[in-house]
Each structure stands twice: as C-alpha cells, then as structure tokens.
C-alpha positions in Angstrom: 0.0 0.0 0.0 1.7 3.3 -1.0 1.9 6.2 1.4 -0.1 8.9 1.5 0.8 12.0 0.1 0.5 15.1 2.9 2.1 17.5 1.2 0.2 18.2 -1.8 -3.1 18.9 -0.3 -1.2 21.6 1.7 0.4 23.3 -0.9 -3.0 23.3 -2.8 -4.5 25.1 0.0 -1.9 27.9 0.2 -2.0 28.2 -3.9 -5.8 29.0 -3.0 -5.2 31.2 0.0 -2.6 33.2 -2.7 -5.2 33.1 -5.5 -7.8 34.7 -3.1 -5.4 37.6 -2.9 -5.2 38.5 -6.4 -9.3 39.6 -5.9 -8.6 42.1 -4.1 -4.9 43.0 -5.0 -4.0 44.2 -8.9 -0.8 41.1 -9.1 1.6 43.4 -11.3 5.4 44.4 -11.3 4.6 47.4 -9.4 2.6 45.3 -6.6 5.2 43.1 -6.0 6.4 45.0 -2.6 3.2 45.1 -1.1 3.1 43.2 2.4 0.7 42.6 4.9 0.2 39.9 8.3 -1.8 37.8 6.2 1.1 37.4 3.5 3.8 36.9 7.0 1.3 34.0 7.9 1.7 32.6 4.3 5.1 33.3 4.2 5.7 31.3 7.4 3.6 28.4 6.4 4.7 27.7 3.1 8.3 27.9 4.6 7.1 25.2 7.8 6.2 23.0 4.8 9.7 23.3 2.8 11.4 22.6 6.3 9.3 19.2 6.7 9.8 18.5 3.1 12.6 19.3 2.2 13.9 16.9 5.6 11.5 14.1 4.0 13.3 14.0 0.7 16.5 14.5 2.0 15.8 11.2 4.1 14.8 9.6 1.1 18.3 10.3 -1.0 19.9 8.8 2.3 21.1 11.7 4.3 22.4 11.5 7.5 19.4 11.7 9.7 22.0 12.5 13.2 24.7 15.3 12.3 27.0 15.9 14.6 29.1 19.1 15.0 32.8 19.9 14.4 33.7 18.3 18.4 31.5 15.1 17.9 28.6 16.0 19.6 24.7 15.9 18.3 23.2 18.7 16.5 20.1 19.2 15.1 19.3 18.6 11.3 19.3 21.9 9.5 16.8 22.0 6.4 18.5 24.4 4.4 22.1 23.9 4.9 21.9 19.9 5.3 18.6 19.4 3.4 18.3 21.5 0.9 22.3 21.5 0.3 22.1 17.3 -0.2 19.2 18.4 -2.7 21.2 21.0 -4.7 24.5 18.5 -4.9 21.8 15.9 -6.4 19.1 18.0 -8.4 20.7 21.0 -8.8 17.8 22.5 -7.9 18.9 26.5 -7.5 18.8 25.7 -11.6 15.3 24.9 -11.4 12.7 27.5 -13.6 9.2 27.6 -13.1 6.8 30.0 -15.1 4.4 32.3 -13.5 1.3 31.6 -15.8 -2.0 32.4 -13.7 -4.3 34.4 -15.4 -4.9 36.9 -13.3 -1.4 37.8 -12.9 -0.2 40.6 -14.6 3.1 40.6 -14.9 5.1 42.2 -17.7 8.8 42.1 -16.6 10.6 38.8 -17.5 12.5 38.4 -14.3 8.8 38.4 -12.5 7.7 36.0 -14.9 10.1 33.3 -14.9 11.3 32.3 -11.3 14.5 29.8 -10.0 12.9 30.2 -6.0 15.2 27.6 -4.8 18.6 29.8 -6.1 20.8 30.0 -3.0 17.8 28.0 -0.7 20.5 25.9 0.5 22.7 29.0 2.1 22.4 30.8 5.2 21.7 35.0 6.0 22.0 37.6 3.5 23.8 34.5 1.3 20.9 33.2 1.1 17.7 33.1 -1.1 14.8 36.6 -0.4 12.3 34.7 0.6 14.3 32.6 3.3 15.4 35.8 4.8 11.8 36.9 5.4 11.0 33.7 6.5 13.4 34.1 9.4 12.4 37.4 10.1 9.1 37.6 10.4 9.0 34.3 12.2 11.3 35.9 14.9 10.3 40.0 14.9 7.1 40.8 12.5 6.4 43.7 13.9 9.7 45.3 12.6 10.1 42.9 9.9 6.9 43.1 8.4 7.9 45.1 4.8 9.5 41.5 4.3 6.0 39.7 4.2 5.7 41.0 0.5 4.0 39.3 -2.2 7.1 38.8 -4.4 8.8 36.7 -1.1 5.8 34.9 -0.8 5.4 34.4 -4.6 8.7 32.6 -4.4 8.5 30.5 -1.3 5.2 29.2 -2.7 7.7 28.6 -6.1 9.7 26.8 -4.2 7.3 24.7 -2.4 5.8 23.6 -5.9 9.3 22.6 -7.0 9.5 20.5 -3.8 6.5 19.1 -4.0 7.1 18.0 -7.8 10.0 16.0 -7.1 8.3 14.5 -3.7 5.5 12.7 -6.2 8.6 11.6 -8.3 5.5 10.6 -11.5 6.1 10.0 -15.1 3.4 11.2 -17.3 2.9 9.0 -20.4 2.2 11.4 -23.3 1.5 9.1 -26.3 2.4 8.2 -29.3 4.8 10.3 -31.3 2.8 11.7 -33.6 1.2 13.6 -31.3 2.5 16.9 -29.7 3.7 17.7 -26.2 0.8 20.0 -26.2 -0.1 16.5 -24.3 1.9 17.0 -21.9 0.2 19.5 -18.9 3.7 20.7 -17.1 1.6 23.1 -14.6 1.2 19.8 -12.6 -1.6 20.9 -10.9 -1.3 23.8 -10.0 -3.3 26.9 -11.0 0.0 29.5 -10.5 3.2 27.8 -12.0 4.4 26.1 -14.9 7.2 24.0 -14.9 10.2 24.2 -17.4 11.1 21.1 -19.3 13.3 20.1 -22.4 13.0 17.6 -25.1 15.1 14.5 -25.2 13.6 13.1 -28.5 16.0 14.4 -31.3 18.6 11.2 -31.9 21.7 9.9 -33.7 20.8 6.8 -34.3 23.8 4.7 -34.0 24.8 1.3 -32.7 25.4 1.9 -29.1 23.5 4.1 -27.6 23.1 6.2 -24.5 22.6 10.4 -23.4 25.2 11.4 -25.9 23.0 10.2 -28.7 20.9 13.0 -28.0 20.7 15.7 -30.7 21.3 18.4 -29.9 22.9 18.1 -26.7 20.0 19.6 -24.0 23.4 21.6 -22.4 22.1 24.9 -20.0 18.6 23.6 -20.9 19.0 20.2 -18.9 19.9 22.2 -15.7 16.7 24.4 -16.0 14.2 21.9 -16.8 12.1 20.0 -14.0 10.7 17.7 -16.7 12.1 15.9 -19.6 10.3 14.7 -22.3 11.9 12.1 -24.3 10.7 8.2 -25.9 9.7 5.8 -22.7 12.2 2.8 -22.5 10.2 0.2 -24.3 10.1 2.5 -26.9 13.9 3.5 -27.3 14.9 -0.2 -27.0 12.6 -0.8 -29.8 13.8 2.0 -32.5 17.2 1.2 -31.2 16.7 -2.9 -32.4 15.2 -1.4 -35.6 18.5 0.8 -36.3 20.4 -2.3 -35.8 18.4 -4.9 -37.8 18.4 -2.0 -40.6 22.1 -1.6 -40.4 22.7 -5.2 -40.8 21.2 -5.4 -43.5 22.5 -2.0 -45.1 26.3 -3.8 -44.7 25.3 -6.7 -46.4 24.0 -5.2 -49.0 27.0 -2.9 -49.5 29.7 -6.1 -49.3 27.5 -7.3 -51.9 27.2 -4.7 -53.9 29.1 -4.7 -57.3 28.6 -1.4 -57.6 30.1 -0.6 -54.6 33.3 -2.9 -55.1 33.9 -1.5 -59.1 34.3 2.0 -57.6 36.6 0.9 -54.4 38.9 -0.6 -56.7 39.1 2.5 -58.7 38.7 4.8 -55.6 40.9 3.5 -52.7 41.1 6.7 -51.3 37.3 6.2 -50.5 37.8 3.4 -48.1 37.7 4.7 -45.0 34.6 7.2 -46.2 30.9 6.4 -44.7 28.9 4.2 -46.6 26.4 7.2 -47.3 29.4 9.1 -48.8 30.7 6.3 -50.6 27.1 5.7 -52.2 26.5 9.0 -53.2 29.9 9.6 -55.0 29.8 5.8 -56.4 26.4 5.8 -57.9 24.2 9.0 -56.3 21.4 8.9 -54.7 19.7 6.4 -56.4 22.6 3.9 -55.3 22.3 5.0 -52.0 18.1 4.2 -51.2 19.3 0.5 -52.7 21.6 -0.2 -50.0 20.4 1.8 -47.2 17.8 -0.5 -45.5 14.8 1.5 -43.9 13.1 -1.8 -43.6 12.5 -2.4 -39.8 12.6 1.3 -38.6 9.3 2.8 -40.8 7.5 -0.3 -39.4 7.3 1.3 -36.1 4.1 2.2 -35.1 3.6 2.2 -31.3 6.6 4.8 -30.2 5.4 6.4 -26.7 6.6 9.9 -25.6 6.6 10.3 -21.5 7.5 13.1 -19.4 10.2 12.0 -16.6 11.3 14.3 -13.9 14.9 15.4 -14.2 17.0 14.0 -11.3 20.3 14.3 -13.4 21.0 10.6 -13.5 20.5 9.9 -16.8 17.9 9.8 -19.2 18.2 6.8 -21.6 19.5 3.5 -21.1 22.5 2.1 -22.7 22.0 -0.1 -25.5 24.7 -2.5 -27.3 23.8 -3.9 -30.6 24.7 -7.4 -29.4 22.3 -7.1 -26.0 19.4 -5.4 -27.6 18.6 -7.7 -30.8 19.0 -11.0 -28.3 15.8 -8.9 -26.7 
C-alpha cells in the first residue's frame, strides 16, 4: 500500500489562500512590494512545509538523519544547509525554472515571470535566497520585519514549495504516441499558478550503441533548468534502437554485396575509409544509396510512446549495445 501524500493537499490550499489575494490585489510588477500579516502568515507556512519537506526528501536520497558538530557532539538537522544542500548536490535545484502563468497575474517584466525560487535556498543569511530571509524574520520580529511579508517573497516561497513538491511525487506522465504533440503534456502539474520548465530529449543519432550522448542536440544549460524531460519511454527506445540495428545489418550486407560498390573501391581506394552514405552518393548517387540503405524495420514502427520523466540528473536513456538489444 503506497503512502499517502500530505504535502500536496497543503500546498493546494496555500496556492488558494494566494489566488484569493489577487481579488482584491492588482498582481503586477509594481505590486510586487506590497506586504501585509496575512502574507507573513503565508510566508511562514509555506516555509514550515519546505522545512518538513525538504527533511522528508532528504531522508529519502539517504542523508544523514543524526549530524554531529565539528567536536563530535549531536546537532540538530538543519533544512536548508543539510537538506536543501544534499538536494542542490543531487538535483541542482537552485537551476530549477518555473513559469508564472496564472491568469490573473499581470506581470510584464521577465524576471517576474520566470522564477529559479530555490537559487541559493540551501545557504544561510543575506547569502541566502529573499524569501528565506523573510521567513526568518518575520518568524522571529514581524512587527519590525513586516515590509518583508511581501508578495514577491511569498510568490517565491510558494515557487519553491511547488518545485519541492514536484520531485516529492517523483511521476512520469505518459504522453503518447509520437505523432502527437507535447501539447499532451500539462507541465503546470496541478497547479493553478506555475508552470514548470522542461526540455525535449527526443532528437537522436541513431547509432549502434547508444546512450545520453545520442541525443541531438545536446539539451546543455537547458537540462539544468528543466524539472521535466520529455523524451521516448524505454520500451520505446529499445525498440527503435533494435530497428536501427536490424536496418544496419542489412544495409552492410548489401553494401559487401554490392558490385557497384566494389567496381568504384577498386578504382577509388582513397574512398575506403569514407561512410557508406558518402561512398554511395559519390559511387552511384542517390539512387545507389536508397538501394543499399535499408529502412526496412525502422518505418515499421508504429507504437513509439513519448513520456514526461522528472529530471534528477542521473540519466535519461539506457544504454544499448547492438549485441544485447537484438538478443531482446
């Protein structure tokens, strides 16, 4: 029996708490400093709920769950700079975009619109992230802290509470089949104020062993701001991957065979060590080359599947050997 989520219905409840403010408060670029108690107490619990999630996940990747100080002795388990530090070293969450997309937010300026909330989470005082800092101070002196209760710190506590809570359900979404369109894929997640970032992981070099580096063009910066990858499920990928290689095999037999092929060699030595493309093409054109190159096994796939797999940096495809995958 799988456990209960507790932290989603939480977080739902503060996105409706924040929502509620935005009838009575013009959400624009201009607004953005505008603070009040009710915001503190928002501030304060969506920051109680990244403590006691950030600790849960951080027990989950295996974190020591009894630090000790410098001299030996028990300490208490910090969230941010144990937690949310074992989270950054694994996710690289401070990396993390989400996009602002209610509808009845109104903001214009790009650095309002596209948030990285958990940037510097895992450090401590004026190192560390806006909306910690609030946290802390309204928590210990709102009466003279209380200009830090604004919406923008609470806008990006509750941005990194989503982030959180995304990688807490840990759920692959199964888009389809290929020919339809990530348009599929819903990446708010659920929620009715953010949109998280995600890259595609389904342009590929085909070739006989394959893993990450197959993928074209490499995802680079864009891997380390996406939450979600898209890219071809596993069944799928071994599948097109045994096509390639049944298609290959037959694409060398046909060129060893080829008459064609040897004539111009012997003519051509110079050409040996060429591709077999570029060998067709200057042997006999294009015509030669859709005569050896097989296609066979690869347009017979019908039942690709697209999914959408949260990005914990630890790989994205399997690696495939010729040899091991056509044995499947």
């Amino acid at each position: 029996m799988s456990t209960p989520n507790l932290y989603w219905p939480v977080y739902k409840n503060l996105e409706k708490e924040f929502l509620k403010l935005a009838d009575y408060i013009h959400f624009s670029d201009d607004q953005l400093g505008t603070y009040s108690m009710f915001i503190a107490d928002l501030i304060v619990r969506c920051s109680v709920e990244i403590e006691a999630l950030s600790k849960e996940l951080y027990c989950m990747l295996g974190g020591n769950m009894s630090p000790t100080d410098p001299q030996g002795n028990n300490r208490d388990l910090y969230f941010d700079t144990d937690c949310l530090a074992l989270l950054e070293q694994k996710w690289l969450l401070s990396k993390k975009q989400i996009a602002v997309s209610a509808i009845n937010f109104y903001f214009t300026d790009e650095k309002n619109k596209i948030l990285t909330p958990l940037h510097k989470s895992h450090k401590r005082g004026t190192s560390g992230s806006k909306w910690k800092q609030a946290y802390q101070a309204v928590k210990h002196d709102r009466r003279n802290s209380l200009k830090k209760a604004s919406i923008e710190n609470l806008l990006q506590a509750l941005g990194a509470l989503y982030i959180l809570n995304l990688y807490y359900r840990d759920e692959r979404t199964d888009i389809g089949r290929v020919y339809l369109s990530d348009h599929d894929f819903d990446n708010r997640a659920g929620s009715e104020i953010f949109s998280a970032h995600y890259c595609h992981a389904t342009g590929l070099s085909m070739s006989l062993n394959m893993n990450d580096s197959c993928i074209n063009p490499p995802l680079g910066d864009e891997l380390e701001r996406s939450i979600y990858i898209i890219k071809y499920d596993d069944k799928s990928f071994e599948e097109m991957h045994k096509n390639f290689c049944l298609d290959h095999q037959i694409t060398i037999e046909r060129f060893e065979k080829s008459t064609e092929i040897k004539a111009f060699l012997t003519e051509h030595p110079e050409y040996s060590e060429k591709s077999i493309n570029e060998i067709c093409m200057e042997a006999g054109g294009i015509n030669l080359l859709t005569r050896i190159v097989c296609f066979q096994h690869t347009m017979k796939e019908k039942d690709t599947r697209m999914e959408a797999m949260l990005n914990k940096h630890s790989g994205i495809y399997p690696e495939l050997s010729p040899l091991e995958d056509i044995e499947h």
